[in-house]
LUMZA-910393 format. One line per field, with one value per residue: chain; y, x, z of N, C-alpha, C, O in turn. Coordinates in steps of 0.05 Angstrom, whole numbers, plus 5000, padded with zeros to 4 digits. Each point is the difference from the previous one (the first is absolute). Example, Ala and Ser with C-alpha at 12.3 -4.5 7.8 and 13.67 -1.06 7.14 Angstrom:
# residues 2
unit	A;A
nyy	4886;5021
nxx	5264;4972
nzz	5156;4973
cayy	5024;5024
caxx	4982;5016
cazz	5000;5001
cyy	5024;5022
cxx	5018;4985
czz	5000;5014
oyy	5000;5022
oxx	5021;5010
ozz	5013;5004
//
This chain:
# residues 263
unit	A;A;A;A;A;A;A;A;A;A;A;A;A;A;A;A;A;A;A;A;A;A;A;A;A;A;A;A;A;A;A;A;A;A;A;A;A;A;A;A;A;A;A;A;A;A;A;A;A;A;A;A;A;A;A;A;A;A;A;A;A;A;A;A;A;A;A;A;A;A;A;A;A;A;A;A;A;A;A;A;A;A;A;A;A;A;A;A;A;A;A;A;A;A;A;A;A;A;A;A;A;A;A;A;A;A;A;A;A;A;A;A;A;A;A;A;A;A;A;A;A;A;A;A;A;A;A;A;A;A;A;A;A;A;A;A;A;A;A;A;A;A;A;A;A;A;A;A;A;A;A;A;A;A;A;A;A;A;A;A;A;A;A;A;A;A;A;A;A;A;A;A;A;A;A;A;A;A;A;A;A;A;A;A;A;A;A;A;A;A;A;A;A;A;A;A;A;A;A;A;A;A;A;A;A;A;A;A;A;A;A;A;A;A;A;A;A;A;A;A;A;A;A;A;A;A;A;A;A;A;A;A;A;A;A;A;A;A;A;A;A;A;A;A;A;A;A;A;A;A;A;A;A;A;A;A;A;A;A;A;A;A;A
nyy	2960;5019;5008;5003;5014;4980;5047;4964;5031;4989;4964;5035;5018;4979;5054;5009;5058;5023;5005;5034;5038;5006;5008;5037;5013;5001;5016;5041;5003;5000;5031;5021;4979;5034;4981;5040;4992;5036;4966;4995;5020;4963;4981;4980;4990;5019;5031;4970;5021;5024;4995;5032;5028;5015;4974;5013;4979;4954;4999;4993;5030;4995;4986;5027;5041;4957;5042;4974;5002;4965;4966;5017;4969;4957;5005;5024;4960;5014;4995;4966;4981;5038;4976;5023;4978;5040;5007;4997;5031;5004;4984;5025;5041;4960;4992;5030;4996;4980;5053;5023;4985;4979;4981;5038;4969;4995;5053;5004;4985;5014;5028;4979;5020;5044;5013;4989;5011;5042;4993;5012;5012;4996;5040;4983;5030;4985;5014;5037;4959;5015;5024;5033;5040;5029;5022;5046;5032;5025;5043;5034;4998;4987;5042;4974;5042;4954;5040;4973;5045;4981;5005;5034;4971;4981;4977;5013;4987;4997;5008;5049;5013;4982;5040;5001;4977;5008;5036;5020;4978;5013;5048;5015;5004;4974;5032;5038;5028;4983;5026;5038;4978;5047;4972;5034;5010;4961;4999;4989;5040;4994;5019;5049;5021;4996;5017;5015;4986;5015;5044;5028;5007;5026;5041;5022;4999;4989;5045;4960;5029;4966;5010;4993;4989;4980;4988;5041;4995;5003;5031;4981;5014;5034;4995;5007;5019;4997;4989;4992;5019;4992;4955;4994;4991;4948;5016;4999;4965;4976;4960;5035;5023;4962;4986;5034;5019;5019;5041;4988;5010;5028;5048;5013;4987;5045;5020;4995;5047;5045;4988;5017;5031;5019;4997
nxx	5537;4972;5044;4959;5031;4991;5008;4987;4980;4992;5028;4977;5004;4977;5012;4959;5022;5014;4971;4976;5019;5021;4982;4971;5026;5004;4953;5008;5007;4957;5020;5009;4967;5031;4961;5015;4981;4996;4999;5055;4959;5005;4955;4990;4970;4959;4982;4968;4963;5011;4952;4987;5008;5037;5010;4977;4982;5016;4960;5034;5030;5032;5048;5012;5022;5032;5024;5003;5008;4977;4994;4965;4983;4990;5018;5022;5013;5027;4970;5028;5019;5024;4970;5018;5004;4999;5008;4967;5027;5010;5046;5031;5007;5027;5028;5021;5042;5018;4991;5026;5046;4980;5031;4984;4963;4964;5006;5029;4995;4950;5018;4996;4959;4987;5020;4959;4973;4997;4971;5041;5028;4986;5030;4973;5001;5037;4966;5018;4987;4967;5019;4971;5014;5027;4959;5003;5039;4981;4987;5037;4984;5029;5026;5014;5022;5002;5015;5038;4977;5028;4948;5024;4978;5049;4992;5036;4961;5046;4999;5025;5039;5023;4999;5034;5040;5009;5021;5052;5031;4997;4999;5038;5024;4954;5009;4984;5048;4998;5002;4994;5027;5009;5010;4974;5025;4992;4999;5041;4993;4967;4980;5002;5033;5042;5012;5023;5045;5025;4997;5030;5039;5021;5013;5030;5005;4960;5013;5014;5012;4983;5039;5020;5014;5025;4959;4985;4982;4997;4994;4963;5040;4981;5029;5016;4981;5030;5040;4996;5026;5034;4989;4990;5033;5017;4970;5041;5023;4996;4977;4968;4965;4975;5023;5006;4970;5017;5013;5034;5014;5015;5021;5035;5036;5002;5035;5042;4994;4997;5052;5017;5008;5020;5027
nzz	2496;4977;5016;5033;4985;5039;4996;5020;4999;5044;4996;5012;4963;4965;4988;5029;4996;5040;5033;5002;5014;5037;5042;5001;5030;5049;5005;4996;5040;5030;4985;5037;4971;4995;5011;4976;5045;4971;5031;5002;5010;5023;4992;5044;4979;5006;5022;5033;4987;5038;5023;4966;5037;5004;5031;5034;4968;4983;5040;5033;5016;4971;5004;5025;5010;4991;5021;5031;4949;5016;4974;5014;5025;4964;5031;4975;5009;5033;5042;4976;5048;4986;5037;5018;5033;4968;5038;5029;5010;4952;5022;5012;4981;4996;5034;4998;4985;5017;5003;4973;5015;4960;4961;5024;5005;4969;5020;5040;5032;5019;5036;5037;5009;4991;5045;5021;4958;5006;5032;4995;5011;5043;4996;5034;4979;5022;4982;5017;4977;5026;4966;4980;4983;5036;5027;4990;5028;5046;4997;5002;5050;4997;4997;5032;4982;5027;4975;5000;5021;4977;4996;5015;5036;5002;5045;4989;5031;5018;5047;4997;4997;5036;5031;5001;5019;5043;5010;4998;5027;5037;5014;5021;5037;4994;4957;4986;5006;5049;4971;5018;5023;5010;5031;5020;4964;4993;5043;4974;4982;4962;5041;5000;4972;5020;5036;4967;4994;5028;4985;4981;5028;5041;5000;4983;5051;5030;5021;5008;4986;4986;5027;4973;5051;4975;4963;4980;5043;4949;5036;4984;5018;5018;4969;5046;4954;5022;4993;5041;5017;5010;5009;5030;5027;5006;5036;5046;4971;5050;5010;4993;5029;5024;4972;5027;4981;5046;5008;4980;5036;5036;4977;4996;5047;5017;4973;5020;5031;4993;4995;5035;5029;4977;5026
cayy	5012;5025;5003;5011;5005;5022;5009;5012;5010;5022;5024;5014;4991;4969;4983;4993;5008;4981;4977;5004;4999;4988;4971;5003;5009;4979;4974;5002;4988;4974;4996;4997;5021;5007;5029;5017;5022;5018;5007;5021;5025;5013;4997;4999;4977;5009;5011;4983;4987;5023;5014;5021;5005;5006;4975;4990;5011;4988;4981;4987;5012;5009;4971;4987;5012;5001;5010;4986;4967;4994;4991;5026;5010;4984;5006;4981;5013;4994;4972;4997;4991;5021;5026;5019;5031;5012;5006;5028;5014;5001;4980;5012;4994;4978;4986;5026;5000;4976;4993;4995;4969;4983;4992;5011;4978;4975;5018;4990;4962;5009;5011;4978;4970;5006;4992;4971;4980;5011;4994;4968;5019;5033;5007;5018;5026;5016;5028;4988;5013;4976;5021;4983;4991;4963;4974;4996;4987;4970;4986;4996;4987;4986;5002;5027;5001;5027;4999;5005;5010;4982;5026;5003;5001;4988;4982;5029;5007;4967;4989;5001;4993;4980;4995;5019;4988;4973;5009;5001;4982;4988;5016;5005;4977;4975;4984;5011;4975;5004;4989;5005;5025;5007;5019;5019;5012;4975;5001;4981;5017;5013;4984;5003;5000;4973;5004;4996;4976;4976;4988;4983;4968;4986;4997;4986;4977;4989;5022;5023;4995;4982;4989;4975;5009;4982;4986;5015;5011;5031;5019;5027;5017;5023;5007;5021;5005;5031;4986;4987;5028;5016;4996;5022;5031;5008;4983;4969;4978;4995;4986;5020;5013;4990;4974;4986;5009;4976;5002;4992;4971;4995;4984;4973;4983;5002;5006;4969;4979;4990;4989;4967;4999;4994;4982
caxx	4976;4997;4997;5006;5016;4995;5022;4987;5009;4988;5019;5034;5031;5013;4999;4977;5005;5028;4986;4980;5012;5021;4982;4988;5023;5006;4985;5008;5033;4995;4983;4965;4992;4980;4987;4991;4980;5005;4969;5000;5003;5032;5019;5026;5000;5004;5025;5026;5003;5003;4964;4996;4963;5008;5011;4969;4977;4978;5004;4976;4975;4994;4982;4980;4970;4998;5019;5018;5007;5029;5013;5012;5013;5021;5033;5025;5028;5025;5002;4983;4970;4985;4984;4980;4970;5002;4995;4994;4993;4967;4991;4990;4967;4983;4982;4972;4983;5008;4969;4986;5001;4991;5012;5025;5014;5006;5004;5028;4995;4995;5023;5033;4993;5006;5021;5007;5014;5026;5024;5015;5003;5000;5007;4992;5011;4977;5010;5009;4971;4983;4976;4983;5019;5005;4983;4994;5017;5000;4975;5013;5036;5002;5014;5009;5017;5000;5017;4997;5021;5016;5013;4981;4975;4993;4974;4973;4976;4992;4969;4981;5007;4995;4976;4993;5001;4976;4962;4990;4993;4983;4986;5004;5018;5011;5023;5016;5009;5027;5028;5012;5009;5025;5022;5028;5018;5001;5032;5012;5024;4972;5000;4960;4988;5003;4975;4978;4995;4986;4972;4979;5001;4981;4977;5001;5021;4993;4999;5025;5022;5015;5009;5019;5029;5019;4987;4991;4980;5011;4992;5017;4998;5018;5023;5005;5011;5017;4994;4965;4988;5011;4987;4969;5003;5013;4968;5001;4999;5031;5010;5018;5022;5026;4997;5021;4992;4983;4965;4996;5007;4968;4966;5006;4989;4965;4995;4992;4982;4975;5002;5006;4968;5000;5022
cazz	5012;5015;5023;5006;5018;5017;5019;5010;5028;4994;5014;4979;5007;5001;4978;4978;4969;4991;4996;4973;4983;4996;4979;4982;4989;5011;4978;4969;5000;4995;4973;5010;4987;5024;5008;5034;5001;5021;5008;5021;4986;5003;4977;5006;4983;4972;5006;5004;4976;4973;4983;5013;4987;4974;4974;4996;5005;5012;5018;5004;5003;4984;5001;5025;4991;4972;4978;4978;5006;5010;4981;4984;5023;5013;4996;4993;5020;4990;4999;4986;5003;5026;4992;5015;4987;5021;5026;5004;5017;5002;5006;5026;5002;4990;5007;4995;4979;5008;5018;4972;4983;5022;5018;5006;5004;4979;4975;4986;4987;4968;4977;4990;4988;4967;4982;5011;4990;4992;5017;5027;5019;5003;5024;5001;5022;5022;5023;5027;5013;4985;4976;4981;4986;5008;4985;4970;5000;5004;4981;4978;4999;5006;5026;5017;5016;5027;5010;5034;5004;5026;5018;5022;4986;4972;5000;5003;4972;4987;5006;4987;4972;4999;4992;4976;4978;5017;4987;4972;4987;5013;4990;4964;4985;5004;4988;5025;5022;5005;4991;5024;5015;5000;5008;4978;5022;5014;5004;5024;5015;5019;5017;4991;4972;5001;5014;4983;4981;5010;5007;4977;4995;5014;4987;4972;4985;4972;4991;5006;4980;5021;4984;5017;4986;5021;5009;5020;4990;5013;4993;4981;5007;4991;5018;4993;4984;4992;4966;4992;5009;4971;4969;4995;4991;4975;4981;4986;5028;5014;4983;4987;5010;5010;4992;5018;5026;5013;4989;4985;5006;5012;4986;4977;5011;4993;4981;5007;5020;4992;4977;5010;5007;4968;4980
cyy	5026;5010;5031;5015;5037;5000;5021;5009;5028;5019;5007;4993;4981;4980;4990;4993;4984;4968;4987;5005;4980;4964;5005;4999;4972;4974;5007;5001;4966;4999;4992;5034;5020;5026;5010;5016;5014;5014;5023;5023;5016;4990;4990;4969;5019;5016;4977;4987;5021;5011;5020;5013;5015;4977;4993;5012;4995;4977;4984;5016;5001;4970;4990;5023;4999;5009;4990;4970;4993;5003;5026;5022;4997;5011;4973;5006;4989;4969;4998;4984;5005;5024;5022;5010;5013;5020;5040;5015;4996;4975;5007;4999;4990;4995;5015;4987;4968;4985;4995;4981;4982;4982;5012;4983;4990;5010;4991;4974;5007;5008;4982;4980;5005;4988;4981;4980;5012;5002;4971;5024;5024;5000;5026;5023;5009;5020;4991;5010;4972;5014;4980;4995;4968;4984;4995;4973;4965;4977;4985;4979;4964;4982;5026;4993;5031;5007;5022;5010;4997;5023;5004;5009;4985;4987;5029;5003;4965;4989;5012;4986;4971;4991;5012;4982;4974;5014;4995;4976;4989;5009;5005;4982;4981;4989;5017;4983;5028;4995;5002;5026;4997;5018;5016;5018;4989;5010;4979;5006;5014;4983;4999;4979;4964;4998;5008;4984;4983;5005;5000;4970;4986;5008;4995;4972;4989;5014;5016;4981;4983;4987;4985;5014;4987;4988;5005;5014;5031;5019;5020;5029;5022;5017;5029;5008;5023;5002;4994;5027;5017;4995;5013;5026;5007;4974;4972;4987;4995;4989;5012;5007;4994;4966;4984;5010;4984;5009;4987;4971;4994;4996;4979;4986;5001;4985;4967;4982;5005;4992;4969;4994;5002;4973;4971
cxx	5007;4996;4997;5012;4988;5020;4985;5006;4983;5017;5024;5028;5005;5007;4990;5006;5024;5001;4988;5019;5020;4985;4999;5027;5010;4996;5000;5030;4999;4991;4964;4990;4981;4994;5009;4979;5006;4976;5001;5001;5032;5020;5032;5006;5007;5036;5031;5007;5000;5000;5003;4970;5000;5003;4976;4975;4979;5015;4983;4962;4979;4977;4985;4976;4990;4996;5017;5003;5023;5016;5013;5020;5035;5023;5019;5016;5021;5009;4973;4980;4985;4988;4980;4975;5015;4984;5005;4986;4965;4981;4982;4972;4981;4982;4973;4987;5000;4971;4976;4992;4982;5017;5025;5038;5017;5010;5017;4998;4992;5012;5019;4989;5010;5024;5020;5017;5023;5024;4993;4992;4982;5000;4988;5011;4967;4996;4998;4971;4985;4974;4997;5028;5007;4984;5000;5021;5001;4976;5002;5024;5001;5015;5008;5027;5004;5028;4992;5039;5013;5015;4971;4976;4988;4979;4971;4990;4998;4979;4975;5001;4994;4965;4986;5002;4985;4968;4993;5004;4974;4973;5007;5018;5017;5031;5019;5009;5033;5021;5014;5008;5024;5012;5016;5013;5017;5035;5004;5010;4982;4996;4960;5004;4995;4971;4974;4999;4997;4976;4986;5002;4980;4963;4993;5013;4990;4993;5027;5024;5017;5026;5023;5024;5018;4994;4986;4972;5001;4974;5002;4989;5007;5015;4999;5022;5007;4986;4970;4986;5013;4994;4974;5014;5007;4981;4998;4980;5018;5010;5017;5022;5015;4987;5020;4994;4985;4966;5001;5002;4977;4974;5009;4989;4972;4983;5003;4984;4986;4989;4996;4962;4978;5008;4977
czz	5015;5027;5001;5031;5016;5013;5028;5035;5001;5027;4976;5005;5011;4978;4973;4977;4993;4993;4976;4979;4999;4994;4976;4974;4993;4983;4979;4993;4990;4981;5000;4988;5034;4997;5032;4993;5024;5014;5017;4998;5007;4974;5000;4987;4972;5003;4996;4968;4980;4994;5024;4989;4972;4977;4992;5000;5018;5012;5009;5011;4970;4997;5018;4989;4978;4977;4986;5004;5020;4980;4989;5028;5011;4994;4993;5015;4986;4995;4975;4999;5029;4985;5007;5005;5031;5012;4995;5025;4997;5004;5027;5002;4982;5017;4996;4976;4998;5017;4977;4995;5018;5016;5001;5018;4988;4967;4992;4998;4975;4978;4998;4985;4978;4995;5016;4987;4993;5020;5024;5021;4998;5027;5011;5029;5012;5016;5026;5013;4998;4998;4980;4987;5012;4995;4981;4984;5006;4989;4966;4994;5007;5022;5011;5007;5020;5004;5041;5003;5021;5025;5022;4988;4979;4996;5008;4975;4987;4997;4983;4971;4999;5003;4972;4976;5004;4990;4970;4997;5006;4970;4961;4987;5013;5003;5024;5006;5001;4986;5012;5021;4986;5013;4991;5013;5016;5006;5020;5018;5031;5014;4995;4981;5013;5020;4984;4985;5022;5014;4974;4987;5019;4982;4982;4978;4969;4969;4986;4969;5007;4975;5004;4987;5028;5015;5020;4980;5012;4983;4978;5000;4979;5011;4998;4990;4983;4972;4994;5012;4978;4973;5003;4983;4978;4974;4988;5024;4995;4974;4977;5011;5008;5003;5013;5031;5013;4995;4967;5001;5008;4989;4971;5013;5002;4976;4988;5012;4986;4970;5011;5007;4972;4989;5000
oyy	4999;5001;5013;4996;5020;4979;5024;4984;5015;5022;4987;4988;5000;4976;4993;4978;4985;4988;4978;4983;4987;4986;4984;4993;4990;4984;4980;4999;4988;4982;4988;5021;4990;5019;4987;5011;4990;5021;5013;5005;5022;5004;5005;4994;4998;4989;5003;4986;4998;5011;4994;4993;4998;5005;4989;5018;5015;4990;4995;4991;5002;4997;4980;4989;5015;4989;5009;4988;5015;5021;5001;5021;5013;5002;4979;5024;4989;4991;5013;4999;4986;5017;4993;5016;4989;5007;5011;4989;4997;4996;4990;4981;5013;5001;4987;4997;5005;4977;4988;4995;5002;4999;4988;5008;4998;4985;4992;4998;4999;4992;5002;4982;4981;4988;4998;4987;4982;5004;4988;4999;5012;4983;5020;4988;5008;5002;4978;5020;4982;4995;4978;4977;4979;4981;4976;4981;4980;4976;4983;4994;4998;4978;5022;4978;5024;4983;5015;4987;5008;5005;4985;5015;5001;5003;5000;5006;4990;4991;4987;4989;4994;4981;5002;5002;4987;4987;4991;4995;4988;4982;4995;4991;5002;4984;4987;4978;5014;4980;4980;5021;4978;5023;4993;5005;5017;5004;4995;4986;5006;4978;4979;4980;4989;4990;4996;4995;4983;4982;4987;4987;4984;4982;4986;4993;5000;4987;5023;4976;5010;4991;4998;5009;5006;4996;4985;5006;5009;4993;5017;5005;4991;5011;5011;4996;5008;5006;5002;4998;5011;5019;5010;5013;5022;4988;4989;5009;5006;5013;4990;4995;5010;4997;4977;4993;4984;4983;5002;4985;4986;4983;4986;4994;4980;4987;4990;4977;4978;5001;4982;4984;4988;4992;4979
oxx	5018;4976;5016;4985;5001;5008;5001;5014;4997;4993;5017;5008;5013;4999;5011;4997;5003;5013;5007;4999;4999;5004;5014;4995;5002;5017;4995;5008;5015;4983;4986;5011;4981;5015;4997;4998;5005;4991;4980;5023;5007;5023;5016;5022;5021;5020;5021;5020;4996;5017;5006;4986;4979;4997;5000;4998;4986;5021;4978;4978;4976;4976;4987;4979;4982;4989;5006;4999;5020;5012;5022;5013;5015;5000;4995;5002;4996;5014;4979;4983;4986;5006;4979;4989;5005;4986;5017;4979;4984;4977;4978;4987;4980;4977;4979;4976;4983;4994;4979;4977;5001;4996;5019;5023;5023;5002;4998;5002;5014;4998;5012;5014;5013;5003;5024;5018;5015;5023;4980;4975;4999;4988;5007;5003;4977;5016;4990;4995;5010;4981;5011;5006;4993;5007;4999;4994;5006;4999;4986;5014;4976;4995;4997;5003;5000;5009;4983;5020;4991;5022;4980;4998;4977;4991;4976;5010;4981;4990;4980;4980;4985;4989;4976;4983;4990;4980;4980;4985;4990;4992;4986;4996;5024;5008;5015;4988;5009;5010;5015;4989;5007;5001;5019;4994;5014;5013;4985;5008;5008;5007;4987;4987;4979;4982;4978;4977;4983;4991;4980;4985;4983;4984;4980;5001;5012;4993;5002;4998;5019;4991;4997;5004;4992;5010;4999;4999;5001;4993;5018;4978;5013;4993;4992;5020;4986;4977;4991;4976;4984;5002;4998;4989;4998;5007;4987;4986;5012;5014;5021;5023;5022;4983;5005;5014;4985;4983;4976;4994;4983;4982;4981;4977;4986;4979;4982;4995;4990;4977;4990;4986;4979;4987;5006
ozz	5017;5006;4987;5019;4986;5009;4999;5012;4980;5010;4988;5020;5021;4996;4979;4989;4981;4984;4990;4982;4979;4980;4986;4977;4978;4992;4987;4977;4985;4998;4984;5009;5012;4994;5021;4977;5022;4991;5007;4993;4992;4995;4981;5009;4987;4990;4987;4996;4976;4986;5023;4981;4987;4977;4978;5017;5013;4991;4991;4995;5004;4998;4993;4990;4992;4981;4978;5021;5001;5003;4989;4995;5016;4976;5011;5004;4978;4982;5001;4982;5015;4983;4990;4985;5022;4981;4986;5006;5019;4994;5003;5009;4993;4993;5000;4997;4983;5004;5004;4991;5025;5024;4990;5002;5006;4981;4976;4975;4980;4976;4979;4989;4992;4978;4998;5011;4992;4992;5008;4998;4978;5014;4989;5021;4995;5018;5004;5013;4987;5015;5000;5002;4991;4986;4992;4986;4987;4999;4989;4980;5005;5009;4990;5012;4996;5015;5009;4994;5021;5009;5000;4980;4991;4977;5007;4979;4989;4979;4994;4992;4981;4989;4994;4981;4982;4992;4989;4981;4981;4985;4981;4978;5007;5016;5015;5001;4982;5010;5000;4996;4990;4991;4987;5023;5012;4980;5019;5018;5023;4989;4999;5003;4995;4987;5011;4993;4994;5014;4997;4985;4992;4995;4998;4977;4978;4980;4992;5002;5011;4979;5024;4977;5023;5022;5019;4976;5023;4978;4999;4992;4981;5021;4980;5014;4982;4994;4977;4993;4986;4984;4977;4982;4987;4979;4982;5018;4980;4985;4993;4994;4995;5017;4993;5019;4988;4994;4996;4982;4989;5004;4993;4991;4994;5002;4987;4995;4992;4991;4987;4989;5006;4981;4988
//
């Protein structure tokens, strides 16, 4: 059965894309067939996998104002059961036109229905805003993962986002539910980074990636990582680039929890 997956925060730089992609990477290593949709007009999902604005014609803007089929939008990546619709600057000012539609809400659910039955997975990127794109997103999805940056300020803007996903389920979609928080950036060495996982444990406990190792129930976090900030550049995910690194370790483990929450 088909999950879909929102990577959502509407504060920047926490992560979001790295996130989105490396899951996304992550679960077709598992031999799980997955879509990424790149909903963010920074295009920085499309970039980590490759795709530059030259390799393509058309994106996702093309499909939400329905110019074009989803189906005719999607990219092949290197991994052969990952796959794309990618993302463009002219995502920006959709929302303008986006005022046309009667339910400007509910555009992207419409368009995934076409090809639902073709992947286990679609993973969606979010821009660091909660604009019609994110709803569109979370309206479309079936869960949310919140990554949270294990640094000062990190629980800033939480409250709006969390009500946000408490309205739409209430109002457009029912099935909404948390898959979880994730901590990223995460150092042992940082004295904040440890003062921020434990107050998202105190708040989030029942929320959060929980997995047993020395007979200890331990947090799963993302590490800050040399190697996992350097695969964007050279258009992999970690798992390419460096498949022995602690950020590839990290989301594989992701990429289990939520093969296991499935199972």
């Amino acid at each position: 059965m088909i999950e879909i997956i929102s990577v959502a925060n509407q504060k920047g730089g926490v992560g979001k894309t790295t996130t989105a992609v490396n899951l996304a990477a992550s679960l077709a290593i598992a031999d799980k067939k997955v879509l990424l949709i790149d909903a963010d007009p920074q295009a920085n999902a499309t970039s980590s996998l490759g795709f530059y604005k030259n390799d393509y014609e058309y994106n996702l803007y093309h499909v939400l104002i329905g110019s074009k089929n989803i189906n005719e939008v999607i990219l092949n990546t290197t991994l052969p059961t990952l796959d794309i619709i990618p993302s463009n600057i002219g995502l920006v000012g959709i929302e303008r036109e986006f005022e046309e539609f009667d339910d400007k809400e509910m555009i992207l659910k419409k368009r995934i229905k076409e090809l639902k039955k073709d992947y286990d997975y679609i993973i969606i990127d979010t821009p660091p805003t909660l604009g019609l794109i994110t709803i569109n997103a979370l309206n479309a999805s079936d869960s949310v993962i919140i990554p949270v940056q294990t640094e000062f300020f990190a629980l800033e803007g939480l409250s709006q986002l969390l009500n946000t996903i408490k309205l739409l389920k209430r109002e457009k979609n029912p099935k909404l539910k948390i898959k979880g928080v994730l901590p990223t950036m995460y150092s042992s060495q940082n004295n904040l980074s440890k003062h921020v996982l434990a107050e998202l444990r105190r708040f989030f406990r029942d929320k959060m990636f929980i997995f047993d190792k020395d007979n200890k129930e331990n947090i799963l976090v993302i590490p800050r990582n040399v190697r996992l900030a350097e695969a964007p550049s050279f258009g992999k995910p970690i798992i390419l680039y460096d498949i022995k690194s602690k950020g590839a370790v990290a989301y594989e483990m992701l990429a289990k929890k939520i093969l296991e929450s499935n199972e």
